[in-house]
Each structure stands twice: as structure tokens, then as C-alpha cells.
PDB file of N, CA, C and O in Angstrom:
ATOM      1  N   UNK A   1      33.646 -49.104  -7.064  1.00  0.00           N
ATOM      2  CA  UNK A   1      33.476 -47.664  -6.922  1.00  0.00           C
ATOM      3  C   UNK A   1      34.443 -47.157  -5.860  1.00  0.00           C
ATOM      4  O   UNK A   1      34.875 -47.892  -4.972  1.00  0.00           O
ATOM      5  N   UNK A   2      34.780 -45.814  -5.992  1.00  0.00           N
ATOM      6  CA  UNK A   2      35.657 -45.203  -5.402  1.00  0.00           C
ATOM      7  C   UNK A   2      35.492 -44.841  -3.469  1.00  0.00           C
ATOM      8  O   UNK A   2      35.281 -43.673  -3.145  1.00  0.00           O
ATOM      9  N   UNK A   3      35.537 -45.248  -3.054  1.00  0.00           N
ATOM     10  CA  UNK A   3      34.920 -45.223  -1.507  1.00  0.00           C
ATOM     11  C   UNK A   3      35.103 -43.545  -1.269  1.00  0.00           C
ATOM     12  O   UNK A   3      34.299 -43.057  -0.474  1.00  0.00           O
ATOM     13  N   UNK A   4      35.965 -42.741  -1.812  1.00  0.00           N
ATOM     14  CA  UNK A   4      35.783 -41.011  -1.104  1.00  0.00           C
ATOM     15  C   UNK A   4      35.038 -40.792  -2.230  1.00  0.00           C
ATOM     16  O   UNK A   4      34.509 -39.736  -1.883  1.00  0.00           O
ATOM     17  N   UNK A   5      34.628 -41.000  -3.270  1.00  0.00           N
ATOM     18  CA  UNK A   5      33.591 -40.840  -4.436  1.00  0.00           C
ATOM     19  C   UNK A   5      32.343 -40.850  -3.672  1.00  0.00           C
ATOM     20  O   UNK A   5      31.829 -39.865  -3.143  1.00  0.00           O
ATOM     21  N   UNK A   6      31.892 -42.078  -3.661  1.00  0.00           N
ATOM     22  CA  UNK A   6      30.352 -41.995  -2.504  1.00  0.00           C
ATOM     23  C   UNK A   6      30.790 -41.404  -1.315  1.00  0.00           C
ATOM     24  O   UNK A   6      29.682 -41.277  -0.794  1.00  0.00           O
ATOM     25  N   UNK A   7      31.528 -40.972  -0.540  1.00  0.00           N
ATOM     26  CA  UNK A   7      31.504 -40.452   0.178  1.00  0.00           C
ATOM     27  C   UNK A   7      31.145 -38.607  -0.051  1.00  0.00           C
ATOM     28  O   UNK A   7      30.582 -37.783   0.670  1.00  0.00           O
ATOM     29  N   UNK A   8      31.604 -38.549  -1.019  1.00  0.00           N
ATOM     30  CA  UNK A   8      31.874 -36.804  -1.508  1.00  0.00           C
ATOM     31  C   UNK A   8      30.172 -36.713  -2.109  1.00  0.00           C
ATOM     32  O   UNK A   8      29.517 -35.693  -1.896  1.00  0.00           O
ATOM     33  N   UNK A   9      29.682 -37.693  -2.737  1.00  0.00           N
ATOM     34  CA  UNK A   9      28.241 -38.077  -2.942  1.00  0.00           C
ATOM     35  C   UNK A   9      27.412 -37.498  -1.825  1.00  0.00           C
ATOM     36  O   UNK A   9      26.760 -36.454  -1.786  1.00  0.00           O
ATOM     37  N   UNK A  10      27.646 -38.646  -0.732  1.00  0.00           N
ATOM     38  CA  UNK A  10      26.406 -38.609   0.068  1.00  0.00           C
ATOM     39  C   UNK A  10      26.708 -36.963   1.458  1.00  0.00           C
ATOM     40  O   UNK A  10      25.972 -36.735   2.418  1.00  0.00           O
ATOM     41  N   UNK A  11      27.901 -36.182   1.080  1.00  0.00           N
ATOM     42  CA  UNK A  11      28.156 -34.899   1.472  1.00  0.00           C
ATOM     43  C   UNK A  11      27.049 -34.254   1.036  1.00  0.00           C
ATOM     44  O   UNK A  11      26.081 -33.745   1.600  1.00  0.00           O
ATOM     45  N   UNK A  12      27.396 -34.382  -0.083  1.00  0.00           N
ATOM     46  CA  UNK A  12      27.012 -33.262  -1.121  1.00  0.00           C
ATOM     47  C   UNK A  12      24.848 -33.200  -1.025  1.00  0.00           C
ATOM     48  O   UNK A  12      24.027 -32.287  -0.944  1.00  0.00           O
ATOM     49  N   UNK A  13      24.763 -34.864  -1.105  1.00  0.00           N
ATOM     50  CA  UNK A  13      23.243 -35.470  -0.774  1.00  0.00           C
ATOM     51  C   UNK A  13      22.865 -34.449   0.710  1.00  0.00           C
ATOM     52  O   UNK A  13      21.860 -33.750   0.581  1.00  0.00           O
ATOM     53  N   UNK A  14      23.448 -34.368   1.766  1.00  0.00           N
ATOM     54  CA  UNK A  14      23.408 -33.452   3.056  1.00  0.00           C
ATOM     55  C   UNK A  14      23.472 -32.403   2.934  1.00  0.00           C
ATOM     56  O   UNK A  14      22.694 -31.839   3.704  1.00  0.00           O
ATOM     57  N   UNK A  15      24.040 -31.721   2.312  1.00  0.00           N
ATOM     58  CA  UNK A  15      24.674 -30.716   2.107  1.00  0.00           C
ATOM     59  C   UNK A  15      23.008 -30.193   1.831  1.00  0.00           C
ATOM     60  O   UNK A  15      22.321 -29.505   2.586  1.00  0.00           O
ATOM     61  N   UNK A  16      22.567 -30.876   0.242  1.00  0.00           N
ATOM     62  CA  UNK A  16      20.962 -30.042  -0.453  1.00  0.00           C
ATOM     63  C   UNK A  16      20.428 -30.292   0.572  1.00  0.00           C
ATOM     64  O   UNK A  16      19.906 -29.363   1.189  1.00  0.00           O
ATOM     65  N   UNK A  17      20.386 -31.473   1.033  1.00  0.00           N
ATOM     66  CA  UNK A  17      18.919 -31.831   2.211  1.00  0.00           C
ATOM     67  C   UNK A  17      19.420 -30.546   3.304  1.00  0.00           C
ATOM     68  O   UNK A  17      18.447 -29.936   3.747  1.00  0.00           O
ATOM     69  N   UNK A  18      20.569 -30.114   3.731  1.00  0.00           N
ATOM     70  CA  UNK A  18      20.384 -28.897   4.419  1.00  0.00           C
ATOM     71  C   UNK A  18      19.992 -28.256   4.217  1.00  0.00           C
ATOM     72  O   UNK A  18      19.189 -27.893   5.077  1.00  0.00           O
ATOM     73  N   UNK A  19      20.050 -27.527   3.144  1.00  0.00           N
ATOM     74  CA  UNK A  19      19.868 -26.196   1.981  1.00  0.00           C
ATOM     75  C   UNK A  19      17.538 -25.956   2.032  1.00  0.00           C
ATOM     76  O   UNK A  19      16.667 -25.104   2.202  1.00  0.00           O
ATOM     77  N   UNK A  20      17.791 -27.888   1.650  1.00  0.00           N
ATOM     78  CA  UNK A  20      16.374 -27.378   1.346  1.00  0.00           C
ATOM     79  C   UNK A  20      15.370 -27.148   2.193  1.00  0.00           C
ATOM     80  O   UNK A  20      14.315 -26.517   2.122  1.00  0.00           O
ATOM     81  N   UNK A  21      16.173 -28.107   3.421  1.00  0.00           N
ATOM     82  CA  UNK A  21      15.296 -27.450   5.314  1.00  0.00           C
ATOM     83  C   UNK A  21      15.333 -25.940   5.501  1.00  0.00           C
ATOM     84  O   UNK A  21      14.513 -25.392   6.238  1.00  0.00           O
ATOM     85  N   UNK A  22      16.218 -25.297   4.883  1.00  0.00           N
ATOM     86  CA  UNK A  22      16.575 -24.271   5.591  1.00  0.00           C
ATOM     87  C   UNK A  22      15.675 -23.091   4.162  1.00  0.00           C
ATOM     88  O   UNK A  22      15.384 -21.935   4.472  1.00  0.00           O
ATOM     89  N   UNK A  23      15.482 -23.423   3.271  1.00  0.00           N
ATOM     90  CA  UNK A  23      14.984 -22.995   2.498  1.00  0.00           C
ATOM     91  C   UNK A  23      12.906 -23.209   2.505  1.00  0.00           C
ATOM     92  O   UNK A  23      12.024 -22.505   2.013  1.00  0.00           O
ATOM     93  N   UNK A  24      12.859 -24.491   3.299  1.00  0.00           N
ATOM     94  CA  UNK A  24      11.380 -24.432   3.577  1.00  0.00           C
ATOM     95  C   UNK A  24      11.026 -24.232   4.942  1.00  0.00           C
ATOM     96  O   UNK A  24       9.951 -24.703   5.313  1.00  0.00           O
ATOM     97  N   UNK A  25      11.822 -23.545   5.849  1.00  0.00           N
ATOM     98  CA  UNK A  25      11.412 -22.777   6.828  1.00  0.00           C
ATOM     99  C   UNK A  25      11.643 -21.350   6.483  1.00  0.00           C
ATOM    100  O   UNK A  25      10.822 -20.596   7.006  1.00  0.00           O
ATOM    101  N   UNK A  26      12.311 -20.927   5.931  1.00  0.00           N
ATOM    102  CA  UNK A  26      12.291 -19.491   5.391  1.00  0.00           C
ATOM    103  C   UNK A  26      11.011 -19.215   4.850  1.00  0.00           C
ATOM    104  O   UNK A  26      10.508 -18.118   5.095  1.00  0.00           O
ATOM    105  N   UNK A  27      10.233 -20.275   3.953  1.00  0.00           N
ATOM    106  CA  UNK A  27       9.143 -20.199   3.334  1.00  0.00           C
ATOM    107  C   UNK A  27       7.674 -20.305   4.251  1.00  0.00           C
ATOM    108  O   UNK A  27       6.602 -19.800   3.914  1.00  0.00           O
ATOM    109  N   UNK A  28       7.973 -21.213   5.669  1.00  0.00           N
ATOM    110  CA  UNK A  28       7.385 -20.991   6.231  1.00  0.00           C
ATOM    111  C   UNK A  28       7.295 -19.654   7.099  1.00  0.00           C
ATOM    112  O   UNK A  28       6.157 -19.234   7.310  1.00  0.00           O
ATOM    113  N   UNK A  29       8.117 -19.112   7.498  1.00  0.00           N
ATOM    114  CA  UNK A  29       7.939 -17.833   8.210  1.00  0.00           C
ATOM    115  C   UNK A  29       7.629 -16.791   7.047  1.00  0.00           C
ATOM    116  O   UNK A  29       7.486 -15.712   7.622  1.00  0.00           O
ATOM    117  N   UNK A  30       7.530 -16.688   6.249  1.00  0.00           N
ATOM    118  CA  UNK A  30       7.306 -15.897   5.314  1.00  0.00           C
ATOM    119  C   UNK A  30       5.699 -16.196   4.714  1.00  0.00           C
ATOM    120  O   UNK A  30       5.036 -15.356   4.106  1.00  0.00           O
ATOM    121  N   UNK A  31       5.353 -17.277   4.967  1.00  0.00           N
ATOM    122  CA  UNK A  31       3.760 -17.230   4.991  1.00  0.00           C
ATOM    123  C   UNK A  31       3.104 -17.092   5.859  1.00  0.00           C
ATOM    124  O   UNK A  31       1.891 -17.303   5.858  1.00  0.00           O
ATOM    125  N   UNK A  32       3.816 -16.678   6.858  1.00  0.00           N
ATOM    126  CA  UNK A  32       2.671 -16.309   8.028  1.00  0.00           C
ATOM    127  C   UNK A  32       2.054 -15.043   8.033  1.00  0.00           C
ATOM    128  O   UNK A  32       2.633 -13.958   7.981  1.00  0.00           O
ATOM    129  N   UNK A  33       0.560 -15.297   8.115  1.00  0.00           N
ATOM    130  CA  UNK A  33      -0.356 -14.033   8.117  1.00  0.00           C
ATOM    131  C   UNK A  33      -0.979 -13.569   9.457  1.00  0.00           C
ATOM    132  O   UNK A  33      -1.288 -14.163  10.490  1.00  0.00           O
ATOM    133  N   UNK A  34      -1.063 -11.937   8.937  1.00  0.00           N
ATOM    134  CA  UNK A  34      -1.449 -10.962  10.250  1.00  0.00           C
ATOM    135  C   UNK A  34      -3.053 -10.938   9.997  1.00  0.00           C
ATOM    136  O   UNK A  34      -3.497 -11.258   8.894  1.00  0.00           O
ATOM    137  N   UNK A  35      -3.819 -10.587  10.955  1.00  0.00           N
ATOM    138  CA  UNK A  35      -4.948 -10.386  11.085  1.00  0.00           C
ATOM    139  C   UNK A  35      -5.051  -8.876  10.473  1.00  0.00           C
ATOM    140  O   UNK A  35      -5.880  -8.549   9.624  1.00  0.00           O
ATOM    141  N   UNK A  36      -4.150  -8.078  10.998  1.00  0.00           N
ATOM    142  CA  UNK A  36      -3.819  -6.552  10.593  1.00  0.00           C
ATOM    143  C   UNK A  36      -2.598  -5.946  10.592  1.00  0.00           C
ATOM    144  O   UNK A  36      -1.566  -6.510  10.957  1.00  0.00           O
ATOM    145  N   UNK A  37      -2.651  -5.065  10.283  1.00  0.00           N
ATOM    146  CA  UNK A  37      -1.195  -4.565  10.473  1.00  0.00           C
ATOM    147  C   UNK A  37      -0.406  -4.068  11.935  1.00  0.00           C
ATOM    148  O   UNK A  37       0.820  -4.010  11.838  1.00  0.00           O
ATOM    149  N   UNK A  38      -0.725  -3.874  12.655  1.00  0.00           N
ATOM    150  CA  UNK A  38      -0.980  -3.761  14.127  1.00  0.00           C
ATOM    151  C   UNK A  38       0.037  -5.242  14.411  1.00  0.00           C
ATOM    152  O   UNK A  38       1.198  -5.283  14.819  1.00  0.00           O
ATOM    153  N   UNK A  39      -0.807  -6.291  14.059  1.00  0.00           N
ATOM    154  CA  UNK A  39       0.025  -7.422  14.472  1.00  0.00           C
ATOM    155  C   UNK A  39       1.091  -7.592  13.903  1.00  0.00           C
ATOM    156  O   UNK A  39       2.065  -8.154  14.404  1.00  0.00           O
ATOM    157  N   UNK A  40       1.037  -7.201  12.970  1.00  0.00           N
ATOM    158  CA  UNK A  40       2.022  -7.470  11.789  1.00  0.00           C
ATOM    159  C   UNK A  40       3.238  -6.498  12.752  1.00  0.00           C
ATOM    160  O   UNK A  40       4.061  -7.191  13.350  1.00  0.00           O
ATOM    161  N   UNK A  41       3.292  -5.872  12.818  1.00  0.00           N
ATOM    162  CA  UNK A  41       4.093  -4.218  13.395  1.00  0.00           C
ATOM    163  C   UNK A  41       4.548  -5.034  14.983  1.00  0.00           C
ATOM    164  O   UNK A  41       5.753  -4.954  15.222  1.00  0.00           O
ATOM    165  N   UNK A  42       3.879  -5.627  15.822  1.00  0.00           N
ATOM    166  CA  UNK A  42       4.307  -6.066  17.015  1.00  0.00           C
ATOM    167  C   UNK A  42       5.172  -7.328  16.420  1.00  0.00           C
ATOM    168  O   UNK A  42       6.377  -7.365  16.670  1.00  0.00           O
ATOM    169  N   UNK A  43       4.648  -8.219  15.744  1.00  0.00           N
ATOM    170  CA  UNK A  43       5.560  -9.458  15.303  1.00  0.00           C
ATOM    171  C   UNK A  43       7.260  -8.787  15.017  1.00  0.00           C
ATOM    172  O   UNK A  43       8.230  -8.789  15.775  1.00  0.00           O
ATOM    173  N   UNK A  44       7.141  -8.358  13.899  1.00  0.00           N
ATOM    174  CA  UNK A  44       8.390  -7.132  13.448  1.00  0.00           C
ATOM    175  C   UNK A  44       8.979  -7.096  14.357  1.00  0.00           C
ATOM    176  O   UNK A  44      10.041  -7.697  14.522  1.00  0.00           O
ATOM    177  N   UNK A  45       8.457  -6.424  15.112  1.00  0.00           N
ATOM    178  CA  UNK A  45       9.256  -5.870  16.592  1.00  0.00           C
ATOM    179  C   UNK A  45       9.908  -6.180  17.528  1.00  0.00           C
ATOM    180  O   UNK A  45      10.685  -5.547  18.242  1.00  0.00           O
ATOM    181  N   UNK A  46       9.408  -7.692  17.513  1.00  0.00           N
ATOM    182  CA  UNK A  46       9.755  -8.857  18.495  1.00  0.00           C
ATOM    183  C   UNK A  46      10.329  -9.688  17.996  1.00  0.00           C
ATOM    184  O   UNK A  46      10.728 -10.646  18.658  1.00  0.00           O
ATOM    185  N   UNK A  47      10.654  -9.533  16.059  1.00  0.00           N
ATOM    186  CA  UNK A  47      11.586 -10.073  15.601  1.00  0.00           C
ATOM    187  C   UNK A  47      12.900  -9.263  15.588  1.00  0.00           C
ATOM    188  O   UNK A  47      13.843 -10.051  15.655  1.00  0.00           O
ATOM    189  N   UNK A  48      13.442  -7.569  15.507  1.00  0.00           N
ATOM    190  CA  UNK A  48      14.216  -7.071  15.025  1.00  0.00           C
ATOM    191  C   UNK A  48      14.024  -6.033  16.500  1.00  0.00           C
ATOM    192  O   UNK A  48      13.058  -5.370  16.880  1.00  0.00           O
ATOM    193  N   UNK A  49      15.069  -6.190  16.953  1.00  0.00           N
ATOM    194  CA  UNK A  49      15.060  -5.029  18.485  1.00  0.00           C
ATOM    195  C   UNK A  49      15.351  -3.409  17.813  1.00  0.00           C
ATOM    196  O   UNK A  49      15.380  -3.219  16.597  1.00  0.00           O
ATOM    197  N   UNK A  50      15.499  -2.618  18.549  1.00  0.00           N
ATOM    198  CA  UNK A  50      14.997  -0.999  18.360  1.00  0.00           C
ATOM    199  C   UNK A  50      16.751  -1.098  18.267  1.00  0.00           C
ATOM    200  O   UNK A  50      17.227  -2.044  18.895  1.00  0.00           O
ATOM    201  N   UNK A  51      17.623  -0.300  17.619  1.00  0.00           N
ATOM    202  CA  UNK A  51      18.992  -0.040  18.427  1.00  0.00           C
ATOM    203  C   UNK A  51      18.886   1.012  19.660  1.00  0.00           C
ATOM    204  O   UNK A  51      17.851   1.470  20.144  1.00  0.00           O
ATOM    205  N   UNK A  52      19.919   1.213  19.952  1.00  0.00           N
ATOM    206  CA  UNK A  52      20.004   1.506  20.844  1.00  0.00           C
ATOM    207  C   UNK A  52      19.885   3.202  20.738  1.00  0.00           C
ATOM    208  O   UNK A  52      19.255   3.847  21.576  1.00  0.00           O
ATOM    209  N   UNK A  53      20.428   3.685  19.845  1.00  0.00           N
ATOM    210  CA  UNK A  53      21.136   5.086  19.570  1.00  0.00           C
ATOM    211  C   UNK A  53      19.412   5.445  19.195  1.00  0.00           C
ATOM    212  O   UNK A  53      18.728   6.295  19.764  1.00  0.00           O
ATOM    213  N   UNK A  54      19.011   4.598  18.164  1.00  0.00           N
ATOM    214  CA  UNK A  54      17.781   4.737  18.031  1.00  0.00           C
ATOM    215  C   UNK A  54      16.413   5.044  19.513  1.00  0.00           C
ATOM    216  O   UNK A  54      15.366   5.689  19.556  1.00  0.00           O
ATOM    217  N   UNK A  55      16.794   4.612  20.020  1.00  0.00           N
ATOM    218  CA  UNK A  55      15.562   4.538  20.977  1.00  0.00           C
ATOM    219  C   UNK A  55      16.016   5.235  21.750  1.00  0.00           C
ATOM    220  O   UNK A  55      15.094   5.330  22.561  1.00  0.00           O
ATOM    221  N   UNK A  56      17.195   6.114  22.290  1.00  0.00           N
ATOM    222  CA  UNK A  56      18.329   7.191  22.991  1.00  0.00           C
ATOM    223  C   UNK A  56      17.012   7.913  22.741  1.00  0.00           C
ATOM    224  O   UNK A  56      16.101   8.078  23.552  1.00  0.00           O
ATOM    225  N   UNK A  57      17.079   8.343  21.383  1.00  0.00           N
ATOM    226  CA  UNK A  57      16.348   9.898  20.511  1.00  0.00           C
ATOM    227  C   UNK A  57      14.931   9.763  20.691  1.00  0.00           C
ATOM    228  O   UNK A  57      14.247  10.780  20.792  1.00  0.00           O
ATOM    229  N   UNK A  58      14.330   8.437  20.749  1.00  0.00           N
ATOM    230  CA  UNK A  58      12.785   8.334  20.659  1.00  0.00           C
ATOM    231  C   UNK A  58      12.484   8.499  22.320  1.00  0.00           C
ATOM    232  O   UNK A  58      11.283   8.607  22.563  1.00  0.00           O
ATOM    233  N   UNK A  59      13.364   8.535  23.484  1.00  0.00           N
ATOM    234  CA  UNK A  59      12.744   8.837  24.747  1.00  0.00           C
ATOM    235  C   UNK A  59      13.265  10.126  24.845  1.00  0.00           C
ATOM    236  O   UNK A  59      12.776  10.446  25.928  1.00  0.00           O
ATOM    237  N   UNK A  60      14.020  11.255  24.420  1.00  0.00           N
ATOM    238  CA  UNK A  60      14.756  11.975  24.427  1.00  0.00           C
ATOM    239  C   UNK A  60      13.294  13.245  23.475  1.00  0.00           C
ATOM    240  O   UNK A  60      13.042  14.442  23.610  1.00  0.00           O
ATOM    241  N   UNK A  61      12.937  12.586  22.948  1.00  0.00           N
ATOM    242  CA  UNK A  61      11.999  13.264  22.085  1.00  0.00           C
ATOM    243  C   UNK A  61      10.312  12.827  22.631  1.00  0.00           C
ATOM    244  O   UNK A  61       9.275  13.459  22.429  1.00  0.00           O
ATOM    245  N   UNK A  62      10.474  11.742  23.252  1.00  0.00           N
ATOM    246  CA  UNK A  62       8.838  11.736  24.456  1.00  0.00           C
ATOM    247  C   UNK A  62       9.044  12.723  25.452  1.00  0.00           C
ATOM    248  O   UNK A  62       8.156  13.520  25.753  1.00  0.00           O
ATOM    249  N   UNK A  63      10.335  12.713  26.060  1.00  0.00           N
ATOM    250  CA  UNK A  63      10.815  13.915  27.661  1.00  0.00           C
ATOM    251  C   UNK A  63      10.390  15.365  26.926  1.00  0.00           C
ATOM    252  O   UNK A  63       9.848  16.236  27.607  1.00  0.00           O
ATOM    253  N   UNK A  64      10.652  15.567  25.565  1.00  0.00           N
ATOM    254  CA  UNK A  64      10.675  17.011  25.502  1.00  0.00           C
ATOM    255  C   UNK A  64       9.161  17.265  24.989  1.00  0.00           C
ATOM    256  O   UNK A  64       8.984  18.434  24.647  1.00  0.00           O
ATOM    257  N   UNK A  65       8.075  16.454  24.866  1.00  0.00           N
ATOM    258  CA  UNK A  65       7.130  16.694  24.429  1.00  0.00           C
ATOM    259  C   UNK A  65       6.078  17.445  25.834  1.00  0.00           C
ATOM    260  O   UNK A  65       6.115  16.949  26.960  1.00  0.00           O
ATOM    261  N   UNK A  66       5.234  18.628  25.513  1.00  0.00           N
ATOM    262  CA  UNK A  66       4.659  19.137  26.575  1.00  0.00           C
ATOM    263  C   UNK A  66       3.796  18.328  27.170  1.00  0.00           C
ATOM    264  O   UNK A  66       3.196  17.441  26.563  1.00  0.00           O
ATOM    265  N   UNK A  67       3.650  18.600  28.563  1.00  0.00           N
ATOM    266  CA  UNK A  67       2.546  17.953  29.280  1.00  0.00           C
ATOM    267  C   UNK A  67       1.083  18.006  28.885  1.00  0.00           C
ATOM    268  O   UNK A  67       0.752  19.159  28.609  1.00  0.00           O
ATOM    269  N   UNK A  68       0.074  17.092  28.767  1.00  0.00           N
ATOM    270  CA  UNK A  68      -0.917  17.170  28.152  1.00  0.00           C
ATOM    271  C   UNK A  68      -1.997  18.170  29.396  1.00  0.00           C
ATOM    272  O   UNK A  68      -1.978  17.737  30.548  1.00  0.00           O
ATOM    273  N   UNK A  69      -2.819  19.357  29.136  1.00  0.00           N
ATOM    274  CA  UNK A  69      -3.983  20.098  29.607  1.00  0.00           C
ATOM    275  C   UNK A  69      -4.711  18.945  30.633  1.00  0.00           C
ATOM    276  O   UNK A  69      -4.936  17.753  30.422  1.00  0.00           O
ATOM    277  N   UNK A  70      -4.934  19.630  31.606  1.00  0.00           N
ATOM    278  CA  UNK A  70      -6.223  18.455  32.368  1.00  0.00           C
ATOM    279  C   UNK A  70      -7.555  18.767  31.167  1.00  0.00           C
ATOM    280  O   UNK A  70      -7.758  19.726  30.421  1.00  0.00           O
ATOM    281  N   UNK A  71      -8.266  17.543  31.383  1.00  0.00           N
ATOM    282  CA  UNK A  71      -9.492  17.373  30.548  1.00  0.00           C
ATOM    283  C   UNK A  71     -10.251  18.466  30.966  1.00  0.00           C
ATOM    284  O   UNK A  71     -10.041  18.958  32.074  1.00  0.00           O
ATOM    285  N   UNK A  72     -11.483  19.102  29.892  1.00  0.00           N
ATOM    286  CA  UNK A  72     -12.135  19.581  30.419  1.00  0.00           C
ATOM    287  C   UNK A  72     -13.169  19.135  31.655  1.00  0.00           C
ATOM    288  O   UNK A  72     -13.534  19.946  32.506  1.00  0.00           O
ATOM    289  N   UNK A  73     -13.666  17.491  31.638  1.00  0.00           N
ATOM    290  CA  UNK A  73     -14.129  17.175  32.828  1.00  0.00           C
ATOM    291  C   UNK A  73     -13.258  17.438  34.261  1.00  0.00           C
ATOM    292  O   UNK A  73     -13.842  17.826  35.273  1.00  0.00           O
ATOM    293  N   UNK A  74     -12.131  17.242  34.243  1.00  0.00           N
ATOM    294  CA  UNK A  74     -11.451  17.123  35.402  1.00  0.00           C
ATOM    295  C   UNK A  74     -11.289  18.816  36.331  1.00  0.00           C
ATOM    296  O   UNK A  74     -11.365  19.078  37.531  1.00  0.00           O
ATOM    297  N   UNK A  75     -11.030  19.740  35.041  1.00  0.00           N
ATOM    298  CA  UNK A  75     -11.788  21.333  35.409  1.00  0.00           C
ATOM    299  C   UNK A  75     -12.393  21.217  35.755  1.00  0.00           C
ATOM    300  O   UNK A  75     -12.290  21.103  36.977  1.00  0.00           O
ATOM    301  N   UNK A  76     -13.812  21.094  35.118  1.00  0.00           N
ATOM    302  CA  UNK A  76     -15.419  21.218  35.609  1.00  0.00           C
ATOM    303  C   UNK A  76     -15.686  20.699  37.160  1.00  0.00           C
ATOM    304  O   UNK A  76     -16.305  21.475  37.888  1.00  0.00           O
ATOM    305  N   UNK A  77     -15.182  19.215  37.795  1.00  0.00           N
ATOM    306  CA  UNK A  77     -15.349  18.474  38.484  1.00  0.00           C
ATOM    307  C   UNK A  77     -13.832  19.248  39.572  1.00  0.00           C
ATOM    308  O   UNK A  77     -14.060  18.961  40.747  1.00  0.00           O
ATOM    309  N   UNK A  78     -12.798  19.884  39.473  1.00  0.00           N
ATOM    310  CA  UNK A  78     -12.029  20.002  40.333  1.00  0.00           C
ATOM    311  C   UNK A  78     -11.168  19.042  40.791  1.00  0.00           C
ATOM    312  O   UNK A  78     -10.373  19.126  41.727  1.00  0.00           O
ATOM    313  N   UNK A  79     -11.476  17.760  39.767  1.00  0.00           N
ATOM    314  CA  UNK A  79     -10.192  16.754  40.311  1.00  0.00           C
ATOM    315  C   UNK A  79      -9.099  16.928  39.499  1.00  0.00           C
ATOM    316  O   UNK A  79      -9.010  17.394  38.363  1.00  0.00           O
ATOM    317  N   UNK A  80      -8.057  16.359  40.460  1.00  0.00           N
ATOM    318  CA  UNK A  80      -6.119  16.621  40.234  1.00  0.00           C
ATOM    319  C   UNK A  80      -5.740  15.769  39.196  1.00  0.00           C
ATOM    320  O   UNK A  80      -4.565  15.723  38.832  1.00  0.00           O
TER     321      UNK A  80
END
């Protein structure tokens, strides 16, 4: 037998055995389950960061939102 023959063989043998590691951890992160969606939404989050330009506009749009009323207890009672 051709010695770069088995060699191009047992590549190719590495090559799937890569493919198929990398194909049954994909499968594992993809079966992982949330209790709710809540978790589900923080996981996400902590997989895929905010950009940047993105999250510019989302504090840009908390600053312009009005200040919330004191409670009516905090009236009644006179605290600050």
C-alpha cells in the first residue's frame, strides 16, 4: 500500500472525528433547557454582548425618561 495513501486516509479519519466533536457539542449546547424564559434571556445575554451603538441609544433613552412621582406613602409620611 501506498504510504501517502494511508496517510491521506487517516487525515481524512481526523478530519470526521473533528467534524463530529464539534458537531456533538453544538448539539449539546443546543439542548440545554431554561426553567423560563427569564433564564433563557440572561443565558442569551451572556452569550452575545449588547453592541455598542446599541446600548449608546438604550442609556440615552433611560437619561431622557422622566423622574418617577414620590409614592403616595412617602407624601403622606413627609419622607425625601
Amino acid at each position: 500500500m501506498n504510504p501517502e495513501f494511508s496517510k491521506l486516509k487517516h487525515e481524512e479519519r481526523t478530519d470526521s472525528e473533528a467534524e463530529l466533536k464539534s458537531d456533538q457539542e453544538s448539539q449539546q449546547q443546543a439542548k440545554q433547557e431554561f426553567a423560563g424564559v427569564d433564564e433563557m434571556l440572561r443565558f442569551d445575554s451572556q452569550q452575545n454582548p449588547v453592541p455598542a451603538e446599541v446600548a449608546e441609544r438604550l442609556n440615552r433613552s433611560i437619561a431622557a425618561e422622566p423622574k418617577p412621582e414620590r409614592s403616595w406613602l412617602k407624601k403622606l409620611l413627609g419622607s425625601k
